[in-house]
DRENPAKE-507117 format. One record per residue (C-alpha): x, y, z. Coordinates in steps of 0.2 Angstrom, whole numbers, plus 5000, padded with zeros to 4 digits. Each point is the difference from the previous one (the first is absolute). Layout:
BEGIN
XYZ...
//
This chain:
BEGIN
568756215318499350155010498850124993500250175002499050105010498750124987499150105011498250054990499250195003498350064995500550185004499450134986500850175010501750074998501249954985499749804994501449894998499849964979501149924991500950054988499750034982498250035003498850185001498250005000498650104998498050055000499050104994498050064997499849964982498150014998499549825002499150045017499250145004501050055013501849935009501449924992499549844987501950004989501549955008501949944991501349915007501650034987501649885002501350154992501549865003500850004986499849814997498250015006499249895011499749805001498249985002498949875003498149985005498549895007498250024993498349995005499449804993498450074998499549934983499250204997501950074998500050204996501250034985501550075012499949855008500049914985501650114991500949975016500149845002500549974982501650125002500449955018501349935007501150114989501550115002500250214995498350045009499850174999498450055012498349975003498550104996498549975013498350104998498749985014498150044996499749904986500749814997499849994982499349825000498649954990500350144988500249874984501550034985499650205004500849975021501449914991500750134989499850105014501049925010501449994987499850204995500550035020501549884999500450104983499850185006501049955016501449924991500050164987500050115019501449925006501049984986499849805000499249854989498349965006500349825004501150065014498650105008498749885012498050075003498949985013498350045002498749995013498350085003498349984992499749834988499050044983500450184999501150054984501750095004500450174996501849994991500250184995499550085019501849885005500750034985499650195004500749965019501749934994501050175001499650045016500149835006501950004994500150155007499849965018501149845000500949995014500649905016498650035009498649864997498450055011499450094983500249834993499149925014498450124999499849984984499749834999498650005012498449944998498749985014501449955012500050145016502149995001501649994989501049865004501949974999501349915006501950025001501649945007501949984996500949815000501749995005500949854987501749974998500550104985498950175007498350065005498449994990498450105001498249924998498750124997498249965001498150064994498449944998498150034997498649915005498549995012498649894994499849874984501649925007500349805002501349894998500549954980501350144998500250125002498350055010500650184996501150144992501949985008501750074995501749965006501550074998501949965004501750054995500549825002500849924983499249854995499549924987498150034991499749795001500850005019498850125004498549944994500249835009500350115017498650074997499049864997500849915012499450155015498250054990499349845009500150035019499850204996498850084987499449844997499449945020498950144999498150025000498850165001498449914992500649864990499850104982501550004989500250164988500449994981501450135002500949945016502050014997501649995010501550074992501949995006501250124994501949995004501250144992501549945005500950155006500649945018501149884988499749865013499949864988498949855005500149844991499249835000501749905008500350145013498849955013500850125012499050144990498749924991499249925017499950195012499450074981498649895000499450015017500250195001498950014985498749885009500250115014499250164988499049904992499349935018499850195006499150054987498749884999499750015018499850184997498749944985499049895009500050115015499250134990498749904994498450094993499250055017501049885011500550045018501249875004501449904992499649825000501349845000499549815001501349905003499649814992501449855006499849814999499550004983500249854991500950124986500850184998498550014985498749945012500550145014500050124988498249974994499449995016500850145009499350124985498349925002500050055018500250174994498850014988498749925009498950155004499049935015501850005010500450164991498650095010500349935015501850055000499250164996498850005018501649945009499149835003500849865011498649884992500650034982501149855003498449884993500050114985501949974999499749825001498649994988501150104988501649895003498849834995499350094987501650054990500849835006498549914990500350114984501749975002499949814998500349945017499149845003499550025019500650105014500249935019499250135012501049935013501450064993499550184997500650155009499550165001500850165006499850205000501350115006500949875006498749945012499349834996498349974998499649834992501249845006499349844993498650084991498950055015500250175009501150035015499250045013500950165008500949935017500050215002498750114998501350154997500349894982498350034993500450215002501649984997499749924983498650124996501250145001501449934989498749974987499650185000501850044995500550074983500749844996498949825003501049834997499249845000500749845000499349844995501049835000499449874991501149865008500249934982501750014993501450145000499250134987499950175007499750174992499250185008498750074989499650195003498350115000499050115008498250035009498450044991499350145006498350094997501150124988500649834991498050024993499850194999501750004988499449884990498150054997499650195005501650064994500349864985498250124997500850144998501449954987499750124983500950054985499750194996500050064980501950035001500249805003500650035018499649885015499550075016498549985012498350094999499650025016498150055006498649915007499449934987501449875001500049955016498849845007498750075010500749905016501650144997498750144994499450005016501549985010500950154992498450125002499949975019501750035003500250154990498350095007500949935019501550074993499050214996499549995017501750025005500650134989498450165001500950175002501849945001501450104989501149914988501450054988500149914982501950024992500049944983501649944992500449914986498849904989498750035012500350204995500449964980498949864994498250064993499249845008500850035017499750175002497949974997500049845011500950145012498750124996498749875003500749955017500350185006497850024996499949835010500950065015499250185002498149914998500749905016500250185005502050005005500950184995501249954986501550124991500949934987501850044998500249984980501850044990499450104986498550114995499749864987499749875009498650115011499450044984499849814996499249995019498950134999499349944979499449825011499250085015498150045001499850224999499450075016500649925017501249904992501250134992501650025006500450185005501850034998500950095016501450055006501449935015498850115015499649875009498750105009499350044982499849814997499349975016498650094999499749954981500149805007498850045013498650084989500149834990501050084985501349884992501650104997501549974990501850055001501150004985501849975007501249904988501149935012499550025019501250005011499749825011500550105017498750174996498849864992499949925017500150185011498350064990498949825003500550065018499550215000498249944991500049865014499849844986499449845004501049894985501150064985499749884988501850014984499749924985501649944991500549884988500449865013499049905010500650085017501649955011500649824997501249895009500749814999498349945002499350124987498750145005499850055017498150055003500250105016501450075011500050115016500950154999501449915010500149854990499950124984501550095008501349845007499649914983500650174988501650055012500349824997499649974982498749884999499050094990500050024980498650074988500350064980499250175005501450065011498950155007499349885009501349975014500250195001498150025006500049855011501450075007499450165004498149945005500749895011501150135009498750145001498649895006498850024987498649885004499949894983501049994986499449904985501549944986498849944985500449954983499250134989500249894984498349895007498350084997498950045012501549975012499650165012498449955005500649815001501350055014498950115008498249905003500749835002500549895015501749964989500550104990501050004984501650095006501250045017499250125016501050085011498950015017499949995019498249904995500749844993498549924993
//
């Protein structure tokens, strides 16, 4: 039989291929602090969808895993209601009847019963859930359903740094199918299903029972080859949703359809858990090890995860090291032991990396060329590492994935583990000061920012607030507070605000005296002279105008503007892009590669990249303390514009 082509794309630009019968949707509904934490897929098919899922084995199950898998695989599925923020695990009887008030406020939202509405949930372990702030949500969530699914995609995010999908369309004999694909994770991920949160979707028609054995069947080599740090979560699910509406039926004795069906789903499922691992917390480089000549399928499994896990070679994959073929090896004996192999034949072992062998007969090749040894450093520098180890056993095979530990691995999971806090309105974000940093990082962070001061003395800048940043009582005095940080490092500062409110709110959080913000007007001679005295000024303008925005940074002669909006910046296939020069800016929008929620955005980069202006800065306003953040550091938090790439 031949297998149709299905051609898999991670492309999040432009209008996405979804199938049919689905919309989606995401919203801020107060778990966070700030950005997206509720998202909805709803199946409006008439028949509503097959579904069936794969759990997390943890033995510490949350209660949406728990509800799940006791309805699943099922028929008439109506959607699925993911929060982010908070996982609801380890709340007690209080976290269950949560869980079930969710399903029961969707079902009434969407006119459905509650056993035909799945939940997810991922975020903090131990905090209770607040039910009424969704429940509260659940209008507007309904509200914005629709086809497009990057909403959906946000708002499922935890500490992960990109949204990851995956799409295609199959070809089968009796029409074309969609496959539509999304996932969260980043750390806390290892292979027991599901590692993390997935969701597909299809318009195929198959049966609930047929779909769950596909599933099963392609969870194995996918979600389930991967390891970040060899910790399984209690709320790790992977739900498959098919509505039907392409009316291609597929069926157990029709191996025409069911066979492409099930490899195309593989394919997603294989994306997206590459996209998992490759996001890893802190991780720099995607990692495969490919394990042959196992005495067993079982066997190669268990080893080829254990090389991933194995946090010596982990590091060295990390420092691009040729020598981390010992650790390889060690770890490859290691999980063979556990596995119950008896003995292993180091003649018989090979080793290779990026397809250059290494180890023949269990010694080290010695390089005939010495253009090999560079030549292999280099590939191992890649964003993709893969290692192969043969164990010259039997004919088990598998490819486990993973990904480097890097320092940030640690600074994720300590300094910023630190700052994890739950405010009096039960709503998880970070408290971020010094006082929960390690002193290693303490000291890291205040010589870079006083390097960073040196830089700025006497240069003029230009604040736009937009937004939350310009709304939000919190945001506008971490503002305030970042404005009085930037004019003690003696930088000439006007912020453009929309309204006399929110300079009002500004101006209540600012010390009196050299601080105050003195309100002028659009003579850019008259601000000029206000910025060089030292005086802060502001500008009330509801909705500048991106192209006069742009002209006045260039009359007063400013260094940066800096736009706060609700959206990290400008975002592509591969997620945010940091920094751009003006001609990069300029090809990538004439050609679309570019997409951001705050649609402002592209009209300014547009114009600052055309006029010249020296530095643009895109910055979510929705994160505190975010002005200063992309201002004093080496990195940044959002996308610069420049002819200075850092």
């Amino acid at each position: 039989m031949t297998t149709p082509s299905f051609d898999v794309s991670t492309r999040l630009e432009g209008e996405l291929p979804i199938p049919l019968g689905f919309r989606f949707a995401g919203v801020h509904a107060g778990i966070k602090r700030s950005r997206k934490d509720l998202g909805l897929i709803h199946c409006y098919a008439p028949q509503g969808a097959a579904a069936a899922g794969v759990y997390t084995r943890n033995l510490v199950r949350a209660p949406c895993v728990e509800r799940n898998a006791a309805l699943l695989p099922a028929a008439g599925v109506r959607a699925v209601l993911v929060n982010s923020g908070n996982a609801n695990a380890m709340t007690g009887e209080a976290g269950v009847a949560t869980n079930d008030a969710l399903a029961a406020a969707t079902a009434q939202a969407l006119e459905c019963a509650p056993a035909a509405v799945m939940t997810a949930s991922t975020g903090v372990i131990g905090v209770p859930l607040d039910a009424g702030r969704i429940t509260d949500a659940l209008p507007e969530l309904r509200g914005e359903l629709g086809e497009d699914p990057r909403g959906f995609a946000a708002a499922i995010l935890t500490t992960d740094t990109i949204s990851k999908v995956a799409h295609g369309e199959l070809a089968l004999p009796g029409g074309t199918v969609r496959l539509f694909g999304v996932a969260k994770g980043s750390g806390m991920i290892h292979p027991n299903m599901a590692t993390t949160l997935g969701f597909v979707c299809t318009d195929a028609a198959i049966e609930p029972a047929l779909l769950q054995a596909a599933l099963a069947e392609t969870i194995e080599t996918t979600f389930n080859a991967i390891t970040v740090d060899g910790d399984t979560s209690t709320n790790d699910t992977v739900l498959v949703l098919a509505s039907g509406e392409s009316k291609v039926r597929v069926s157990a004795d029709d191996e025409q359809a069911l066979r492409p069906l099930t490899e195309a789903l593989r394919a997603i499922l294989l994306s997206l858990a590459e996209q998992v691992a490759r996001d890893g917390e802190g991780a720099t480089r995607l990692l495969e090890v490919s394990v042959e000549g196992a005495p067993s399928a079982d066997i190669a499994r268990s080893v080829a995860r254990g090389c991933c896990r194995s946090s010596l070679f982990k590091c060295s994959v990390f420092a691009g090291e040729r020598a981390g073929w010992g650790r390889l090896a060690a770890a490859a004996g290691q999980a063979a032991l556990e596995a119950g192999v008896g003995e292993l034949d180091l003649e018989t072992i090979e080793i290779d990396a990026m397809g250059l062998p290494l180890v023949r007969g269990g010694v080290l090749v010695q390089d005939a060329d010495p253009g090999v040894a560079g030549e292999l450093t280099r590939r191992l520098r890649e964003p993709t590492v893969r290692w192969r180890v043969s164990l010259g056993q039997g004919p088990g095979s598998f490819t486990a994935l993973g990904c480097d530990f890097s320092y940030d691995y640690v600074r994720i999971n300590s300094d910023e583990a630190l700052q994890l806090a739950v405010n009096e309105k039960g709503q998880v974000g970070r408290q971020v000061s010094l006082s929960s940093y390690t002193p290693i990082l303490k000291h890291r962070l205040l010589v870079d920012g006083l390097s960073y001061l040196r830089r700025f003395t006497g240069l003029r800048i230009i604040v736009q607030l937009s937004g939350s940043a310009a709304r939000r009582p919190n945001l506008l005095a971490a503002v305030a507070r970042d404005v009085e940080l930037i004019l003690d490092a003696e930088l000439r500062v006007l912020v453009i605000v929309p309204d006399a409110e929110a300079l009002a709110a500004l101006r209540e959080n600012m010390a009196e005296g050299a601080y105050r913000l003195a309100e002028a007007t659009r003579d850019a001679h008259a601000i000029a002279r206000r910025l060089d005295r030292g005086q802060a000024c502001a500008l009330v303008q509801a909705t500048p105008d991106p192209g006069e925005l742009v002209a006045l940074c260039l009359r007063l002669g400013v260094g940066k503007l800096l736009c706060l909006a609700d959206d990290q910046g400008l975002h592509d296939a591969g997620g945010l892009v940091r920094e751009l020069t003006p001609e990069q800016a300029l090809t990538g929008l004439d050609r679309g590669r570019f997409h951001t929620d705050a649609d402002e955005n592209l009209a300014i980069a547009r114009h600052a990249a055309r006029q010249g202006l020296p530095a643009l800065h895109l910055i979510d306003g929705r994160l505190p303390h975010a002005l200063v953040a992309e201002l004093f550091t080496d990195q940044g938090v959002g996308t610069l514009i420049t002819r200075q790439l850092r």
